[in-house]
N, CA, C and O atoms as CSV, one atom per row, in Angstrom:
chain,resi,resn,atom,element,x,y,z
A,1,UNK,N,N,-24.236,9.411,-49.550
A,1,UNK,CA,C,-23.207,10.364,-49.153
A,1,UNK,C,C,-23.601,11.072,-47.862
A,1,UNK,O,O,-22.756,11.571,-47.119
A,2,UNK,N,N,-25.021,11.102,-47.598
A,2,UNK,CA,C,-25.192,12.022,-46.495
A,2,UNK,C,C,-25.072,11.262,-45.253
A,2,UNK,O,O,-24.671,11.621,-44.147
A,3,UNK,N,N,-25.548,10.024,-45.711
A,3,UNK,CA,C,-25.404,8.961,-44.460
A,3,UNK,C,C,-23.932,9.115,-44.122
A,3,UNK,O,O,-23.696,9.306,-42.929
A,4,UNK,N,N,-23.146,9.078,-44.754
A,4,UNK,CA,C,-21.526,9.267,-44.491
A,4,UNK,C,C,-21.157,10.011,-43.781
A,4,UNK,O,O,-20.298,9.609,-42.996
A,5,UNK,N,N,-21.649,11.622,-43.668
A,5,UNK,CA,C,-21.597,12.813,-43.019
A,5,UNK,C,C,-22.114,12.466,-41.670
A,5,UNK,O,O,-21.379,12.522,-40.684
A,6,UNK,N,N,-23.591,12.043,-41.587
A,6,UNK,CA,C,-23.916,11.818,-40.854
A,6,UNK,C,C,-23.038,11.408,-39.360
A,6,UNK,O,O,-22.802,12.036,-38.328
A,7,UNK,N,N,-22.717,10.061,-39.833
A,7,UNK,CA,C,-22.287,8.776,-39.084
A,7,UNK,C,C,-20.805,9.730,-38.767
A,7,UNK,O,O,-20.256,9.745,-37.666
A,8,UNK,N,N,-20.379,10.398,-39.826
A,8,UNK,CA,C,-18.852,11.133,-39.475
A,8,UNK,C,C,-19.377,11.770,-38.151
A,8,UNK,O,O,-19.442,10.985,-37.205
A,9,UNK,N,N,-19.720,12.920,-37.947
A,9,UNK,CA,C,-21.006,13.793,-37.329
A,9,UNK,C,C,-20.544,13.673,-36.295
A,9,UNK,O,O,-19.781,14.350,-35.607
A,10,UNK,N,N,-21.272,12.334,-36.140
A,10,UNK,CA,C,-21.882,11.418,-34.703
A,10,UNK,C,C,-20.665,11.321,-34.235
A,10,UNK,O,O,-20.417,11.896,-33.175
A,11,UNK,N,N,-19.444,10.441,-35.036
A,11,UNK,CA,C,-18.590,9.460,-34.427
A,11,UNK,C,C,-17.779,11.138,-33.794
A,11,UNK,O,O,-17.518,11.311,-32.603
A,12,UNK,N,N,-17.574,11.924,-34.609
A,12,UNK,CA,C,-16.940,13.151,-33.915
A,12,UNK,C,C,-17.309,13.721,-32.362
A,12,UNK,O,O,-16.663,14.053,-31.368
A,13,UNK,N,N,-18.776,13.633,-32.760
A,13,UNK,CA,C,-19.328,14.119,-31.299
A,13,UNK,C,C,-18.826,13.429,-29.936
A,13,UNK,O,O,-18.316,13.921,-28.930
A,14,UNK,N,N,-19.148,12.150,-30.267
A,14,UNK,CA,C,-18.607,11.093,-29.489
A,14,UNK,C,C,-17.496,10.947,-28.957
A,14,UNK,O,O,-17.297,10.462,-27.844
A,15,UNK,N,N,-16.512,11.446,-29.879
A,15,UNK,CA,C,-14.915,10.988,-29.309
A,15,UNK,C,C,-14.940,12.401,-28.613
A,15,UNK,O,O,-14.281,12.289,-27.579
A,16,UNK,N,N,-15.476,13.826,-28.759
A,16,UNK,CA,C,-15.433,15.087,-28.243
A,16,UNK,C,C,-15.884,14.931,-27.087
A,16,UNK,O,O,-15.040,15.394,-26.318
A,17,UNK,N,N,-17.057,14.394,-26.326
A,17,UNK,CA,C,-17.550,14.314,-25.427
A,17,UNK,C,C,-17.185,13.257,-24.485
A,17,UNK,O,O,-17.549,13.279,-23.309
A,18,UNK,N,N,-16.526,12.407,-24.955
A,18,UNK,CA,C,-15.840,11.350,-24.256
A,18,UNK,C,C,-14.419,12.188,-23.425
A,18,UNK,O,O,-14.084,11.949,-22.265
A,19,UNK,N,N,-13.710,13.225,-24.381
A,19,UNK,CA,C,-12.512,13.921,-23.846
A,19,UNK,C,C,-13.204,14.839,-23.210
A,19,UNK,O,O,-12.647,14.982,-22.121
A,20,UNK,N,N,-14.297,15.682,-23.302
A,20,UNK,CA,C,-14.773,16.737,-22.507
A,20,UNK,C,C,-15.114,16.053,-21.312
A,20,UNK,O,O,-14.935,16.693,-20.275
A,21,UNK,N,N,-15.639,14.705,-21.199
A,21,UNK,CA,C,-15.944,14.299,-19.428
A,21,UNK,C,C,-14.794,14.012,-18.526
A,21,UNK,O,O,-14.794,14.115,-17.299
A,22,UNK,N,N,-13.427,13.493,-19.600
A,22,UNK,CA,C,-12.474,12.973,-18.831
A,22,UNK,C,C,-12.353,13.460,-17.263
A,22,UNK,O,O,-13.038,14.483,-17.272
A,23,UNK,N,N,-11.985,13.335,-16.267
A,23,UNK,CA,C,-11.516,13.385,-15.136
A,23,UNK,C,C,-10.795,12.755,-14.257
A,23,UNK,O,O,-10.695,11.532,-14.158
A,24,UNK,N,N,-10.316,13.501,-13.651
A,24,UNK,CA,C,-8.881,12.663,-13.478
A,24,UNK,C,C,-9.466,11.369,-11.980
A,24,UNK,O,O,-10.140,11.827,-11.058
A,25,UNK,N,N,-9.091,9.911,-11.996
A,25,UNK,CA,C,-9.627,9.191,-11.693
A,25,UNK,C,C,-8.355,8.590,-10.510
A,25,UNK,O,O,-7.183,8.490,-10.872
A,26,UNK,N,N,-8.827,8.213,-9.026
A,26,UNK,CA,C,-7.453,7.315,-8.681
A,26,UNK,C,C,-7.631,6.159,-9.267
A,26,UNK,O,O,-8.631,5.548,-9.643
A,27,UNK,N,N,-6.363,5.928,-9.287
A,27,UNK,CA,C,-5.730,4.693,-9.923
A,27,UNK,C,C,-5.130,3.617,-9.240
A,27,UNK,O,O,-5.216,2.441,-9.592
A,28,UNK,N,N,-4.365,4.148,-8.010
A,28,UNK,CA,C,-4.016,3.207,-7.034
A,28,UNK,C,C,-3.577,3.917,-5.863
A,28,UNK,O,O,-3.298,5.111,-5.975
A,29,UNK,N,N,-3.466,3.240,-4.577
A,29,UNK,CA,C,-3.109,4.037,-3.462
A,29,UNK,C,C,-2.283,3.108,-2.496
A,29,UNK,O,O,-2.567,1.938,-2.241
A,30,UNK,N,N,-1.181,3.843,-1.984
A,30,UNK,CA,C,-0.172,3.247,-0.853
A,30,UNK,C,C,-0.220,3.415,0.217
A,30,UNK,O,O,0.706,4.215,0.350
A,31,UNK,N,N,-0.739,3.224,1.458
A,31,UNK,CA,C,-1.390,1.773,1.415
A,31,UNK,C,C,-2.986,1.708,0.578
A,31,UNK,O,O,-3.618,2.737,0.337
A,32,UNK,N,N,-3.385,0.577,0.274
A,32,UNK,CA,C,-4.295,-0.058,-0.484
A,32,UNK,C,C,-5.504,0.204,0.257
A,32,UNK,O,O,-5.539,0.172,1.487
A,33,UNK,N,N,-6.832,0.553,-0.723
A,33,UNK,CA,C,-7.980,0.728,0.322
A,33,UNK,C,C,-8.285,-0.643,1.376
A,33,UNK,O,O,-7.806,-1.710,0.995
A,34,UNK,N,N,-8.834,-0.639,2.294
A,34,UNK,CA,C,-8.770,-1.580,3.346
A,34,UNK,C,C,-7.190,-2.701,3.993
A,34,UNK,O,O,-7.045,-3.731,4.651
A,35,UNK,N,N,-6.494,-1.904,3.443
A,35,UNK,CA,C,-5.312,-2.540,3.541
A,35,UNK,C,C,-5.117,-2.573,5.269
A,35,UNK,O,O,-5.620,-1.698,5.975
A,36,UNK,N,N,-4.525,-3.412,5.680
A,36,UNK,CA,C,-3.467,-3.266,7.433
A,36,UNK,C,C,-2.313,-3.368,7.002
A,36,UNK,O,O,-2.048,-4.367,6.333
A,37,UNK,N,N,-1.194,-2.281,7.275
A,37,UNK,CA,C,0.052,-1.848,7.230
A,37,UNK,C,C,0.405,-1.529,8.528
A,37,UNK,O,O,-0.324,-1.042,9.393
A,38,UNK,N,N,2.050,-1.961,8.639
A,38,UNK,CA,C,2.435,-1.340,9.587
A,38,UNK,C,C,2.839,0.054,9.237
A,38,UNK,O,O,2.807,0.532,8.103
A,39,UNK,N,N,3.270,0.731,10.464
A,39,UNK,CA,C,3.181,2.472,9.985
A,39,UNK,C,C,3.859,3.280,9.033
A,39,UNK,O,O,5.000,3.723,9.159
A,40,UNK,N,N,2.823,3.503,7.741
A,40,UNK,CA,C,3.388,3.784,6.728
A,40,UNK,C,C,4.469,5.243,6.911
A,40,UNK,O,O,4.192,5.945,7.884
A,41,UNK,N,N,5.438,5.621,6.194
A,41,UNK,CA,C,5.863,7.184,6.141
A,41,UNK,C,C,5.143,8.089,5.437
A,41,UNK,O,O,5.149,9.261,5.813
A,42,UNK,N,N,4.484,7.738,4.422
A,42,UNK,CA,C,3.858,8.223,3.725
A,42,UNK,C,C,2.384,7.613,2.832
A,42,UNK,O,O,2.303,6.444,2.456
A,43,UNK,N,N,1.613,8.348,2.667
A,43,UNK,CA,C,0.593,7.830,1.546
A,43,UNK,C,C,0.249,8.319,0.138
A,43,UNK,O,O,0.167,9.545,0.078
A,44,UNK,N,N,0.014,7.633,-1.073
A,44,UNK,CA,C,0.876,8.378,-2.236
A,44,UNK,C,C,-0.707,7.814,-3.044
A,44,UNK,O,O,-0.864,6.612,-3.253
A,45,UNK,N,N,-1.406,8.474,-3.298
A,45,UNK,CA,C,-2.721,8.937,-4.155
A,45,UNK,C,C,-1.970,8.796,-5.700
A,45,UNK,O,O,-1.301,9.743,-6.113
A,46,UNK,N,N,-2.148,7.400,-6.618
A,46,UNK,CA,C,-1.912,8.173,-7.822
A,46,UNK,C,C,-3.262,8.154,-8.597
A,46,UNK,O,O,-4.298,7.521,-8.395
A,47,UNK,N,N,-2.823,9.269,-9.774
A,47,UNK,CA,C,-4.233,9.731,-10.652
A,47,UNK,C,C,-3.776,9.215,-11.704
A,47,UNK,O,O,-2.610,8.945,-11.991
A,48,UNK,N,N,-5.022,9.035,-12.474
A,48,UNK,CA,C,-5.245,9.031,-14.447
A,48,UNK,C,C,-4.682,10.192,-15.200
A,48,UNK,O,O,-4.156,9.943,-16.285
A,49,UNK,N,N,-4.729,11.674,-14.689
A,49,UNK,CA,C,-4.035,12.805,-14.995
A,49,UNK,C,C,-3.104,13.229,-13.736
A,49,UNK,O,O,-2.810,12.962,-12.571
A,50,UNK,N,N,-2.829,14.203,-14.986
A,50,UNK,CA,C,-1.683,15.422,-14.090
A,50,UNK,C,C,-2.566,16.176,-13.293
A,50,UNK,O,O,-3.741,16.002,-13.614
A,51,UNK,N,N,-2.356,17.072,-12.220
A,51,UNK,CA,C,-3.297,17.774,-11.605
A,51,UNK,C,C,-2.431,19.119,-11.250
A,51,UNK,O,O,-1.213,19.260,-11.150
A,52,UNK,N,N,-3.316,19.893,-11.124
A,52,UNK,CA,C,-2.899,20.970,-10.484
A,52,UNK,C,C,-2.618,21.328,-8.763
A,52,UNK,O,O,-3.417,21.413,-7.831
A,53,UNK,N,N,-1.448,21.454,-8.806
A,53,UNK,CA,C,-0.985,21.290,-7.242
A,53,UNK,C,C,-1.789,22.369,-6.417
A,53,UNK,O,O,-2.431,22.029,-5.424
A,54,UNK,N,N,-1.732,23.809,-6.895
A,54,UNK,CA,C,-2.974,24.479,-6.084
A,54,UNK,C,C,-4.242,24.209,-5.631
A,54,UNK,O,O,-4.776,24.778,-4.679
A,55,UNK,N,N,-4.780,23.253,-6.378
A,55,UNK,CA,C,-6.169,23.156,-6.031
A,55,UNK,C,C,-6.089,21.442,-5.618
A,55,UNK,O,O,-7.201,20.925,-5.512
A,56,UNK,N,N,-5.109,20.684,-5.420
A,56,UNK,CA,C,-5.415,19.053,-5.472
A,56,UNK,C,C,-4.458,18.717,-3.783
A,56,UNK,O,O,-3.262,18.929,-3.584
A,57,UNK,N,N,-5.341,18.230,-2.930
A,57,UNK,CA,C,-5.113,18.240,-1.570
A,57,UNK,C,C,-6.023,16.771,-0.824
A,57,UNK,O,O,-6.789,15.944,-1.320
A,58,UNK,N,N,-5.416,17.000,0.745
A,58,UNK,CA,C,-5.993,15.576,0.592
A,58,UNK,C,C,-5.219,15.882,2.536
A,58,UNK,O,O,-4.203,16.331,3.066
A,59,UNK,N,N,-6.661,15.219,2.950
A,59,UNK,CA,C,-6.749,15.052,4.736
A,59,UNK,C,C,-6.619,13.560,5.472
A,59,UNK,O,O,-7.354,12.584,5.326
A,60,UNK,N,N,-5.754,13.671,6.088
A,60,UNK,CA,C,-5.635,12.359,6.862
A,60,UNK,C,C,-6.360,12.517,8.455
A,60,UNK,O,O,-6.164,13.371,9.320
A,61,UNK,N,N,-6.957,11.735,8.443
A,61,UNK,CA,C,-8.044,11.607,9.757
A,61,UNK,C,C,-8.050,10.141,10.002
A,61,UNK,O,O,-8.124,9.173,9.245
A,62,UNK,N,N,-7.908,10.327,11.848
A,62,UNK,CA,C,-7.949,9.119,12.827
A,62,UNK,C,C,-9.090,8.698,12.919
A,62,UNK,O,O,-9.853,9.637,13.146
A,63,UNK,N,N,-9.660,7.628,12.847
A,63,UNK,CA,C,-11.101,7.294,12.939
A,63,UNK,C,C,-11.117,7.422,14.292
A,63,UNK,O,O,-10.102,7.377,14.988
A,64,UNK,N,N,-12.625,7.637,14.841
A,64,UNK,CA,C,-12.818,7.361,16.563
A,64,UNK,C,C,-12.508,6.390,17.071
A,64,UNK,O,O,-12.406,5.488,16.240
A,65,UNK,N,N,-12.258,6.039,18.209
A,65,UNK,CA,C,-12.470,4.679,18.882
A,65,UNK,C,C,-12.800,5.127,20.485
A,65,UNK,O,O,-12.878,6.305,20.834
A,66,UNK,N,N,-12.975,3.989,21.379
A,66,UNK,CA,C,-14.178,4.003,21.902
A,66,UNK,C,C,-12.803,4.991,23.541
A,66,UNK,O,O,-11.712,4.661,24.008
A,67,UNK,N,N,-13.654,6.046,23.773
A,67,UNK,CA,C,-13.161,7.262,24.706
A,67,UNK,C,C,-12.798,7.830,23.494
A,67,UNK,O,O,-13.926,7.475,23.153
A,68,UNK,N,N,-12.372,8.323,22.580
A,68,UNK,CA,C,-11.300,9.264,21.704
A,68,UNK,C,C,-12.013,9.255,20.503
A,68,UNK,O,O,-12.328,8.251,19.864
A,69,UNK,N,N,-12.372,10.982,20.089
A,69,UNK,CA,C,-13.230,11.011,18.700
A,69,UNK,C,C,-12.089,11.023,17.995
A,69,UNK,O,O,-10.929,10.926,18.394
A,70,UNK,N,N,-12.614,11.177,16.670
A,70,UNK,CA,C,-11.849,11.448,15.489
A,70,UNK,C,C,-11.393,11.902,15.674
A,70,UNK,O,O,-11.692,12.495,16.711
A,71,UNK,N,N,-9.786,12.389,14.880
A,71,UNK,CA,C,-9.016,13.130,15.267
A,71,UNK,C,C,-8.049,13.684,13.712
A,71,UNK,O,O,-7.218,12.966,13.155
A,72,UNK,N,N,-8.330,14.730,13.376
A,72,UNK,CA,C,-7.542,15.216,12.267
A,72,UNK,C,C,-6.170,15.033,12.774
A,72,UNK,O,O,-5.766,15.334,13.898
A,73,UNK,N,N,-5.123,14.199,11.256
A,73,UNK,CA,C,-3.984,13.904,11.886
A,73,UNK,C,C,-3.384,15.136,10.917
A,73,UNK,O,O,-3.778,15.405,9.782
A,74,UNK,N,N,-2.118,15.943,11.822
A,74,UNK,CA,C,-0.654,17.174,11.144
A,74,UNK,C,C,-0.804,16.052,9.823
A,74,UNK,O,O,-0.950,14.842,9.994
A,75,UNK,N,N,-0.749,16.589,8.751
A,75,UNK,CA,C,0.276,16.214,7.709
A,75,UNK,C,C,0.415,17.242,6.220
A,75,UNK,O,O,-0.383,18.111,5.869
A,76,UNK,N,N,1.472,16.888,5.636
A,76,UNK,CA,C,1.369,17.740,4.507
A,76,UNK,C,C,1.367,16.799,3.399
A,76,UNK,O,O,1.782,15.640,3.388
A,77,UNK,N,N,0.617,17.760,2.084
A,77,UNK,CA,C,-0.272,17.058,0.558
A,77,UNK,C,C,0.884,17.787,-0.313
A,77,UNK,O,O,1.145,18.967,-0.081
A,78,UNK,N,N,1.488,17.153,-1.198
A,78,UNK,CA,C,1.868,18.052,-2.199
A,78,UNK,C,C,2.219,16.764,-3.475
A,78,UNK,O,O,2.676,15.634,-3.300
A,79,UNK,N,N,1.824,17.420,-4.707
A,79,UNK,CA,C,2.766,16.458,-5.704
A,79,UNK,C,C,3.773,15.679,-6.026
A,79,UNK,O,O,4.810,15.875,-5.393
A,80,UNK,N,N,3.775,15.141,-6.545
A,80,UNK,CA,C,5.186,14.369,-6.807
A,80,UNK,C,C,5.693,15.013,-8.299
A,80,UNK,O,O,4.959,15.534,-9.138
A,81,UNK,N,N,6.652,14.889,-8.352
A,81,UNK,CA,C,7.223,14.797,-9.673
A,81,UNK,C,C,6.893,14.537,-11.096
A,81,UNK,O,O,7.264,15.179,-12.078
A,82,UNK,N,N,6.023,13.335,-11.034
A,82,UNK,CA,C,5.308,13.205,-12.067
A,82,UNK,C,C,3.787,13.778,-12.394
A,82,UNK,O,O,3.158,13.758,-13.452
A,83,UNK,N,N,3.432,14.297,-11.089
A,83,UNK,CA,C,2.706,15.468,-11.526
A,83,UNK,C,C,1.173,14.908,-11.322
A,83,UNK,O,O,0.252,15.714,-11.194
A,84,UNK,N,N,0.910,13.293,-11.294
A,84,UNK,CA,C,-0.410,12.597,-11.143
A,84,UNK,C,C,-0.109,11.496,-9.750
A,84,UNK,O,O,-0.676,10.426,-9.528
A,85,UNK,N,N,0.925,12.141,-8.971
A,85,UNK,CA,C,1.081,11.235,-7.757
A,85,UNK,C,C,0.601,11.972,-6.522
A,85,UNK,O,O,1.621,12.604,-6.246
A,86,UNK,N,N,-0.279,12.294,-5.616
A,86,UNK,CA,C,-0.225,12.984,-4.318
A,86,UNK,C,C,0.062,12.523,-2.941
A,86,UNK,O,O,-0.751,11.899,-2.260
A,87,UNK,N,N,1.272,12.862,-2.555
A,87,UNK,CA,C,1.691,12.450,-1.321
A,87,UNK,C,C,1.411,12.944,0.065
A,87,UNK,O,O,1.980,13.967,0.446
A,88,UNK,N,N,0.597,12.317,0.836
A,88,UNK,CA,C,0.305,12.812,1.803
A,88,UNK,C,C,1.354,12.262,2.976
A,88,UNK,O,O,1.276,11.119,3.428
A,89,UNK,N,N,2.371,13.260,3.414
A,89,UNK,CA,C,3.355,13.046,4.463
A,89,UNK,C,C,2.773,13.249,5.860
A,89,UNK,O,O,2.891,14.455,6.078
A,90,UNK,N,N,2.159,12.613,6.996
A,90,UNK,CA,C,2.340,12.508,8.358
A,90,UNK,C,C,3.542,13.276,8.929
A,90,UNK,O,O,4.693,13.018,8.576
A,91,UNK,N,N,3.191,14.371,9.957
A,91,UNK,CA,C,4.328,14.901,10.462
A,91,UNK,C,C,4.524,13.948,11.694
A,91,UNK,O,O,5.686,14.151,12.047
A,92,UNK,N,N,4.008,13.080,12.461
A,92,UNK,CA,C,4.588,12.333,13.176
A,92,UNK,C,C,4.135,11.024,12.803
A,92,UNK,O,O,3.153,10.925,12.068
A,93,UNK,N,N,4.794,9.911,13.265
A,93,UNK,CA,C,4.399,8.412,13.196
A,93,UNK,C,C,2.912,8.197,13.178
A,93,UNK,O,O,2.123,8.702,13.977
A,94,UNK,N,N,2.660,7.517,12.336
A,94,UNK,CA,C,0.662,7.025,13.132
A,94,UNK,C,C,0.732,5.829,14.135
A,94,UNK,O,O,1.498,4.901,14.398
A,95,UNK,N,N,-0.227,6.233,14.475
A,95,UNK,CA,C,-0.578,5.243,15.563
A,95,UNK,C,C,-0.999,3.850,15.152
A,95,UNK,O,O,-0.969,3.630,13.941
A,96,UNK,N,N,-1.379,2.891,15.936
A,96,UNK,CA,C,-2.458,1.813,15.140
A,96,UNK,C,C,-3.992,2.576,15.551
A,96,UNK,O,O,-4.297,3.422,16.393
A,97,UNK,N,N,-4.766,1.819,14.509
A,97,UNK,CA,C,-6.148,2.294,13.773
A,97,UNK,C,C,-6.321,2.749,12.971
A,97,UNK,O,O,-5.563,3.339,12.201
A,98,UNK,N,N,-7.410,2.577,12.959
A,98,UNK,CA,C,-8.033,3.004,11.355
A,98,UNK,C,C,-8.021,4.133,11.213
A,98,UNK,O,O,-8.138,5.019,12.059
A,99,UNK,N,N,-7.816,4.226,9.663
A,99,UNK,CA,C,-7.444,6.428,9.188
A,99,UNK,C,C,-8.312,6.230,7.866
A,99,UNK,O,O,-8.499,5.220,7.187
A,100,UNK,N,N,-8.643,7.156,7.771
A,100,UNK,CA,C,-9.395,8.059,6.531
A,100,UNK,C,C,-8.742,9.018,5.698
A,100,UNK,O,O,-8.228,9.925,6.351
A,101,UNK,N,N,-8.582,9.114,4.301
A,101,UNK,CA,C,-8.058,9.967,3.673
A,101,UNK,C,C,-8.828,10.526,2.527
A,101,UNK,O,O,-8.915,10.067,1.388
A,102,UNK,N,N,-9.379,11.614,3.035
A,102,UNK,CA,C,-10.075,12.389,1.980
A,102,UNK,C,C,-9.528,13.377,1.457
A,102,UNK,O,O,-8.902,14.230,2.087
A,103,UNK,N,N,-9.757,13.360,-0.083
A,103,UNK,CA,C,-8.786,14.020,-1.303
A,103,UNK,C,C,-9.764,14.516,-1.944
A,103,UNK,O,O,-10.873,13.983,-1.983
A,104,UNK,N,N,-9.419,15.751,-2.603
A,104,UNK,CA,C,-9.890,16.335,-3.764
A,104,UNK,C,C,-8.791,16.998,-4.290
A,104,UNK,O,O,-7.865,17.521,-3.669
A,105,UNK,N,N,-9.079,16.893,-6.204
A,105,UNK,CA,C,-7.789,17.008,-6.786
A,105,UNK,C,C,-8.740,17.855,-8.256
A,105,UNK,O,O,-9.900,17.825,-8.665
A,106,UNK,N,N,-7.573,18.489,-8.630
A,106,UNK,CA,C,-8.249,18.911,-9.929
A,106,UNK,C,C,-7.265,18.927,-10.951
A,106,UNK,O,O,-6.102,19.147,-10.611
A,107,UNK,N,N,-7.539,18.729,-12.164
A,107,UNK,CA,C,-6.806,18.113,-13.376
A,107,UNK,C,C,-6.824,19.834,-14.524
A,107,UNK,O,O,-7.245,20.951,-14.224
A,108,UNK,N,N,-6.280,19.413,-15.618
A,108,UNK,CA,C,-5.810,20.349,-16.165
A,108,UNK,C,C,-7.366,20.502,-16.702
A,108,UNK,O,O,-7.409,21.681,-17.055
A,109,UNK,N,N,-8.247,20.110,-16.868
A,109,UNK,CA,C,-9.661,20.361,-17.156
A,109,UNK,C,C,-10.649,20.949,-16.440
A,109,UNK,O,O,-11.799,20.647,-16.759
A,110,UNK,N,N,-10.488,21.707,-15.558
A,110,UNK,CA,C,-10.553,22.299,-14.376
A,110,UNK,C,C,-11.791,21.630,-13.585
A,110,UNK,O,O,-12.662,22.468,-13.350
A,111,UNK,N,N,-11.975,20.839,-13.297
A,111,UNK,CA,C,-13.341,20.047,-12.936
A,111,UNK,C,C,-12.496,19.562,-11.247
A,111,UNK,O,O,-11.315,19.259,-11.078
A,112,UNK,N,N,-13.522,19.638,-10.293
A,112,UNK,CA,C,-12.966,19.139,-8.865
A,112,UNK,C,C,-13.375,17.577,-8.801
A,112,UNK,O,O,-14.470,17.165,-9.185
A,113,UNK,N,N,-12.503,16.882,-8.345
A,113,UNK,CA,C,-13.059,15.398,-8.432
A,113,UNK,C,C,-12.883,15.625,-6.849
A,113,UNK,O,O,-12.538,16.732,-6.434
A,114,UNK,N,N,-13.170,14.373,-5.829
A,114,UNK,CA,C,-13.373,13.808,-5.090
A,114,UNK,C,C,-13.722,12.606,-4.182
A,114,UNK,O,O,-14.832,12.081,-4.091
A,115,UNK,N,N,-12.815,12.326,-3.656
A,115,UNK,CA,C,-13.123,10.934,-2.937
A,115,UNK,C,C,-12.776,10.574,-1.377
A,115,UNK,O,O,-12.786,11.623,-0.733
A,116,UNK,N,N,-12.499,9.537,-0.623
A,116,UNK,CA,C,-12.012,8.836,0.364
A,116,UNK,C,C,-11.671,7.402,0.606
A,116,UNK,O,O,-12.486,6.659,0.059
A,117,UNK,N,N,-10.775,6.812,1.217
A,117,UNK,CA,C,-10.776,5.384,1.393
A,117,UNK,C,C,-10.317,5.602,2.874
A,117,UNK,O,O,-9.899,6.593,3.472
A,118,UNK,N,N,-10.600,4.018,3.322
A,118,UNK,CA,C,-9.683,4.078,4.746
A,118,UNK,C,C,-8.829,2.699,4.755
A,118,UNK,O,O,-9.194,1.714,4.114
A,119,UNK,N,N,-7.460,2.736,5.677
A,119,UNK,CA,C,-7.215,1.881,5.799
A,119,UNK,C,C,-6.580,1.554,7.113
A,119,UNK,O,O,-7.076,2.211,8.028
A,120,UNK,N,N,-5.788,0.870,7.419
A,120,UNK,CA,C,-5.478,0.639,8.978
A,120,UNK,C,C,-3.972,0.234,9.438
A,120,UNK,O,O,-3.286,-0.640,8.909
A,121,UNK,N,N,-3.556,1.171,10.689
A,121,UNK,CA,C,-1.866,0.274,10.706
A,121,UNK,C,C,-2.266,-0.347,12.186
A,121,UNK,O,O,-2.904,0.039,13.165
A,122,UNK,N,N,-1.498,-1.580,11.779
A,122,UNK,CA,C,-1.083,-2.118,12.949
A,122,UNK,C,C,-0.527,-2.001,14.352
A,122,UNK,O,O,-0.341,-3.012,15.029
């Protein structure tokens, strides 16, 4: 019988700590990491969770090329509708080259995740 408790115990702990690490994870992105697109309107971050729009944001940056550093590109981050999509809108057209988009987002578990990919328009 105690072995029973036991093993209950455990398996409890387990499924508890499995939901206490959750974090919200990307899942897919428009355009695709290393992707070449022609010039997207938008780029759309989706997550594993919902996130909180106050704290979940996300920078679009021109990579250097050769005369011209990096260059933070205008744009605005805000949610979508479903609440685990983040759209990063360009206030003007991009150029061709390579861009960087670094995001940090936070989920109803209050934990900051973080990442980047790059990809490239034509």
């Amino acid at each position: 019988m105690r072995r029973v408790s036991v093993l209950t115990a455990a398996a409890a702990l387990v499924m508890f700590a499995g939901a206490a690490n959750a974090h919200p994870k990307l899942v897919s992105a428009t355009p695709a990491a290393n992707a070449t697109v022609a010039k997207p309107a938008r780029i759309q971050l989706r997550f594993s969770e919902k996130l909180m729009p106050a704290f979940s944001k996300a920078d679009l940056v021109m990579a250097a090329m050769p005369g011209m550093p990096e260059m933070k590109i205008a744009s605005t981050a805000a949610l979508a509708s479903d609440g685990q999509t983040l759209v990063v809108t360009p206030k003007a057209p991009l150029h061709a080259g390579r861009y960087n988009v670094a995001w940090h987002v936070v989920s109803t578990d209050t934990h900051k995740v973080a990442g980047n990919y790059a990809f490239a328009v034509k």
